[in-house]
N, C-alpha and C positions, 0 to 999 in steps of 0.2 A: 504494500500500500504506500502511496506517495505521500509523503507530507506537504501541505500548502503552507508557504508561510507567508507570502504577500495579500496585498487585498488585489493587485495584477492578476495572479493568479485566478481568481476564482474569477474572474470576469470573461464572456463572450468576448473572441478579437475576431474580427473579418479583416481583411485585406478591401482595396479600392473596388473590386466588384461586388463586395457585399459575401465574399465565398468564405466560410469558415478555416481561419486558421492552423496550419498544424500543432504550435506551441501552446496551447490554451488547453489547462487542466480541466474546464470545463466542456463536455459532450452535449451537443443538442440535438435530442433521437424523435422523427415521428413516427408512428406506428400507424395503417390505415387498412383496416378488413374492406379489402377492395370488391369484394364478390364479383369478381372477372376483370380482364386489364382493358375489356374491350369494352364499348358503349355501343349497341348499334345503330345512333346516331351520330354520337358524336367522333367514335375513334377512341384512339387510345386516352383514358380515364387519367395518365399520368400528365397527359398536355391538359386538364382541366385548371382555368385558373385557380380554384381555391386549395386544390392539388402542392401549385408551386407557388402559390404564397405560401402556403404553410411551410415548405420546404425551402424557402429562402433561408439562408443561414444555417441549415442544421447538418451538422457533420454525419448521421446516418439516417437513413430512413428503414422502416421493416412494412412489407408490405404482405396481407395474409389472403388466402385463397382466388389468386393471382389469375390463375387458368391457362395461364402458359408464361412464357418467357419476358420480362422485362426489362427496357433499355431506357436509361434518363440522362441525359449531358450533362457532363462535369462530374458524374458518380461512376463509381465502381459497383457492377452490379452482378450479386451472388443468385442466380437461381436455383429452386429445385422443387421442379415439377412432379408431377403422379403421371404414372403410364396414362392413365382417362384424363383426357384434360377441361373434361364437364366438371372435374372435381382440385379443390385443393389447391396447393401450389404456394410456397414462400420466396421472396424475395429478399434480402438483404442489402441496399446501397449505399456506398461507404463514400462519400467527399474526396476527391483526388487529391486533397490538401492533407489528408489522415490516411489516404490509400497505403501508402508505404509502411505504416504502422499496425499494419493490420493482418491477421493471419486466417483465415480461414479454417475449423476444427472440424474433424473428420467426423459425419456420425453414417451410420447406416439405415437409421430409421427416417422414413421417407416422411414422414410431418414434423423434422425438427434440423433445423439449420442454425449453425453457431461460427460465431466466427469471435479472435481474441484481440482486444484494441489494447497494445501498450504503447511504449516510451519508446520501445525497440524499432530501429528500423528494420523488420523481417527483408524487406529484399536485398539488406548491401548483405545479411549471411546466408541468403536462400536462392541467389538468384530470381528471374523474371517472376515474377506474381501472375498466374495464370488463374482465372475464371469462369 
């Protein structure tokens, strides 16, 4: 566990586009039970503006019963789908700004996706970060 000792510390930093910083002890995660990625009027639910307002600033998003595959600019994004894609499906998108800190944890159960966010930069001792 890290110790904070500044008031810096605990505070949200973005960069000049508003993109969440990598140094900043604090994480800002949304969560959103999508019940499918797709709209069949509108299209993809993740181009929905109240979608990426909320998602302004925030170092990950987790997104639940997805129904197939998910791609959002500027994030790293973990999928895992179900064979039926009427059903299920998680997403994980991780900030390209904290991407390098972030590791990906192996599970084999098809409804649970994890992944590990430290301090470390996983790919200067892992090589390319593959998704």
């Amino acid at each position: 566990m890290t110790n904070l000792t500044t008031k810096e510390d605990l505070t949200m930093k973005s960069n000049s586009q508003g993109a969440p910083e990598a140094n900043s002890c604090t994480l800002n995660i949304v969560s959103w039970n999508i019940h499918g990625i797709k709209d069949a009027n509108l299209g993809p639910k993740t181009n929905c503006h109240e979608f990426l307002a909320q998602l302004g600033g925030s170092h990950v998003f987790l997104l639940q019963e997805t129904k197939g595959s998910v791609e959002v600019d500027s994030y790293i994004c973990h999928n895992k789908t179900r064979p039926n894609p009427r059903s299920g499906g998680l997403t994980i998108g991780v900030h390209s700004t904290i991407a390098a800190h972030t590791k990906l944890i192996k599970t084999d159960h098809e409804d649970l996706l994890a992944l590990r966010i430290s301090r470390k930069n996983h790919r200067d001792r892992e090589g390319p970060h593959h998704h």
